[in-house]
N, C-alpha and C positions, 0 to 999 in steps of 0.2 A: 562597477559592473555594468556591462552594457547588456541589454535587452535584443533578443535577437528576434527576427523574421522566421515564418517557418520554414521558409527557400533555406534559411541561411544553418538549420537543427543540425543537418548530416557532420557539420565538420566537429561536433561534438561526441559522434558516436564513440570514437576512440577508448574516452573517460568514463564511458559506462557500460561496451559490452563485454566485460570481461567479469561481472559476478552476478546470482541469482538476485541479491539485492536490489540491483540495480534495474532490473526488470520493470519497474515502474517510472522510471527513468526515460526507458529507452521505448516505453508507451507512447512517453509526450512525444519526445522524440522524433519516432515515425509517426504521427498521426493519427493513434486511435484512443487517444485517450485525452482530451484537453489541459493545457496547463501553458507556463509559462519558462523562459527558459534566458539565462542569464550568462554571462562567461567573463575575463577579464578583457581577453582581446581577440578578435576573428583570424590572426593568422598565426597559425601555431598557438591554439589555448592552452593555457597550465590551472585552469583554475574555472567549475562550472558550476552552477546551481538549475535544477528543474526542480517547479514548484508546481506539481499537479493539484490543479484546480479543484476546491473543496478539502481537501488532503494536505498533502505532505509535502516539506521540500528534502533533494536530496541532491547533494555537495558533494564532489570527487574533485581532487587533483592536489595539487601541492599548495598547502596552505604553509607552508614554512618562510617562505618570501615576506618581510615585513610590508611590502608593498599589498598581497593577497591578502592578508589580515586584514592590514584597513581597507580593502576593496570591501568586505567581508562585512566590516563594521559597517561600513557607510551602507550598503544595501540593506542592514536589517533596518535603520534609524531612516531611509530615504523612502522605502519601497514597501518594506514585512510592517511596518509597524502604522505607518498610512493606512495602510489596506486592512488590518488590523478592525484601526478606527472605523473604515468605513462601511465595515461587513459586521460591525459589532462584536465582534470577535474577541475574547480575553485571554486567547493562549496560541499558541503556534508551534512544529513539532519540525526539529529539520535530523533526517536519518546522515550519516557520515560515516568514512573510516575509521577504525579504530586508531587513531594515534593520540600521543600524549599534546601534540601540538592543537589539533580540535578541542581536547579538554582542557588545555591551559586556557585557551581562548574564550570559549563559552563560562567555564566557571570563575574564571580568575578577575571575573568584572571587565564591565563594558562599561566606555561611556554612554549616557542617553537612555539605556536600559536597567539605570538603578530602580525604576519600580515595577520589574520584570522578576521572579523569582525563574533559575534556572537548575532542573535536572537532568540527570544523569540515567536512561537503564539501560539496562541489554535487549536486544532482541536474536530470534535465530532464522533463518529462513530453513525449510526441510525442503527435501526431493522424494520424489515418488519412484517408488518400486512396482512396478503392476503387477509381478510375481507375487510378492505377497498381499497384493490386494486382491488377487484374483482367489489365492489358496482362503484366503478368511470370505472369503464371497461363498465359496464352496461350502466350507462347512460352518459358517455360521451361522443362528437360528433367531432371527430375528424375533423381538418380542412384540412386535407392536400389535395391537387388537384390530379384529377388522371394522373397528368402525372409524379407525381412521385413514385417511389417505395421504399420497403423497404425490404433489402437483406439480408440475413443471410450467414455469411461464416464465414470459420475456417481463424485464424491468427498466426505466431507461436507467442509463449508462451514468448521468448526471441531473440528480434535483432541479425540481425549477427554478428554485432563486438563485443560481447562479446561470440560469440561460442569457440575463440582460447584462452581463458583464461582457465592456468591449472586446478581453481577448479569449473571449468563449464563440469559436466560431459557430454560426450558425448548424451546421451540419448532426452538432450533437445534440439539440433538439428531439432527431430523433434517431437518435444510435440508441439501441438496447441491447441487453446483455441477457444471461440466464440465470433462472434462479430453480430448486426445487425446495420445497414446504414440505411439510409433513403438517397436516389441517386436520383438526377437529370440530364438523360444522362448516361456518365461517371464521371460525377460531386457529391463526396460524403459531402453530407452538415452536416449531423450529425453524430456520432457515437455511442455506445455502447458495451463495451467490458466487459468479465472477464478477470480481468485484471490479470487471475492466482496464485492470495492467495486464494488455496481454504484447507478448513480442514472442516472433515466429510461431512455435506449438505450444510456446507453453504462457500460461495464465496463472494468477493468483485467485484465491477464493476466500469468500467471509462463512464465518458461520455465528450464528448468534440464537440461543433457545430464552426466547424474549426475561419470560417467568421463573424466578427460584423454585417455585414448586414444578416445575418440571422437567428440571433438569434430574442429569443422571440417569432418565427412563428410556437412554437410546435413540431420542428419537433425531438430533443432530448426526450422531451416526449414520441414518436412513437417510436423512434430506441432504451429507455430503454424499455417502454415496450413488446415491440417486442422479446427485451433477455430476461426480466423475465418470460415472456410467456413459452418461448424455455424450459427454463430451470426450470418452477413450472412442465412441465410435464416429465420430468426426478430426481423428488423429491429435486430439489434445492433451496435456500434460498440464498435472495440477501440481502447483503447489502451495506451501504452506509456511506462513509466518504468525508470530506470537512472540510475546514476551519472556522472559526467563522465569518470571515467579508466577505466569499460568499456567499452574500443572494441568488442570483438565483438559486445557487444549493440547499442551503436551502428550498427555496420553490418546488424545482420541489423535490428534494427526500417526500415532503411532499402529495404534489400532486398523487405522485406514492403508498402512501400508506407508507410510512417509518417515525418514528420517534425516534429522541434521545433518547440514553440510556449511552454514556459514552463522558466526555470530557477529554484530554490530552494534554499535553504539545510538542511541536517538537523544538525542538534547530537546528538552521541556521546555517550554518558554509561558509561565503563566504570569497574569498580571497582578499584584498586589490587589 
């Protein structure tokens, strides 16, 4: 796999703007989101990996080609697995198609990665309905007490220990993104973020209510809506991704007004 320029990202668009999935893809992609970007060959590609920085790698194109296989191999053993080592790193997550060809590959043993255990789950991406997000805005009675608030602030885009890495360009230093809280005190019980894969209007978001004991009391509820708020009046469009066996976020993206439209596959890579 050759390693591209960011002059060189566009001729890859092809492989990834055709699904919600791939929205974080096509982040690196055009430039608003750092990461790295891979392919077999610059003219006419069949075969791409973007590996957003901190995050995730994600592979589209035809791995059926004995050739793309061991492309495939060799980048995990030459490139993921280096990198691995040198960020301390003991696991790595690459999102894919659903085919049986990806699962042959990942599960069926690898050379060089026998002290790698690898998994298998699902994940789903949803879409946003603003009609029913709007009708539950309407009549629903928020519980929160007024001694708590809910903040809005900028967060940068990317961690600093990954600022000094050569292909983190400068510029993301200081890119920031949004987040809203729901704070008790100084005490942040929930979050809400763009978690910075954004392409054209629409963006992905996190949500995370730090502590077991306070979850279930709404208040993640409040701190997404509070972002989608922010951001339907600057023409944005959220949406939402989760695993198949997290029903809570199941339900609250539902709650919110978001429903399934795509499921996919993510392969595990942890290290013995």
């Amino acid at each position: 796999m050759k390693e591209l320029n960011y002059e060189e990202y566009e001729i890859l668009e092809s492989l990834f703007n055709q699904k919600k999935q791939h929205i974080p893809a096509l982040s690196v992609l055009r430039g608003s989101y750092p990461g790295r970007v891979f392919t077999d060959v610059t003219e006419r590609p069949t075969l791409a990996i973007v590996w957003a920085t901190g995050r995730w790698m994600y592979a589209a194109g035809d791995i059926n080609p004995e050739q793309n296989k061991e492309a495939v191999k060799l980048f995990l053993q030459d490139v993921v697995l280096p990198d691995c080592k040198a960020q301390n790193r003991s696991w790595f997550e690459i999102y894919t198609d659903d085919s049986r060809e990806w699962e042959t590959l990942f599960l069926g043993g690898m050379d060089k990665l026998n002290k790698w255990n690898v998994d298998k789950h699902l994940e789903s991406v949803y879409v946003f309905h603003p009609e029913q997000f709007n009708r539950r805005q309407q009549y629903a009675k928020p519980d929160i007490t007024s001694n708590l608030r809910i903040e809005l602030s900028e967060y940068p885009i990317l961690p600093d220990a990954y600022h000094h890495l050569p292909y983190v360009h400068t510029k993301f230093a200081e890119q920031r993104t949004c987040g809203a809280a729901v704070k008790l005190g100084e005490r942040t019980l929930s979050i809400c973020k763009n978690n910075g894969f954004t392409a054209g209007r629409e963006y992905f978001i996190d949500v995370d209510t730090f502590e077991a004991a306070e979850r279930n009391k709404g208040y993640a509820e409040q701190a997404a809506t509070a972002l989608i708020d922010y951001y339907l009046i600057r023409g944005m469009i959220p949406l939402w991704e989760t695993t198949h066996d997290n029903h809570p976020s199941h339900r609250l993206a539902s709650k919110l007004g978001f429903a399934p439209v795509e499921q996919y596959p993510v392969f595990s890579f942890v290290r013995r």
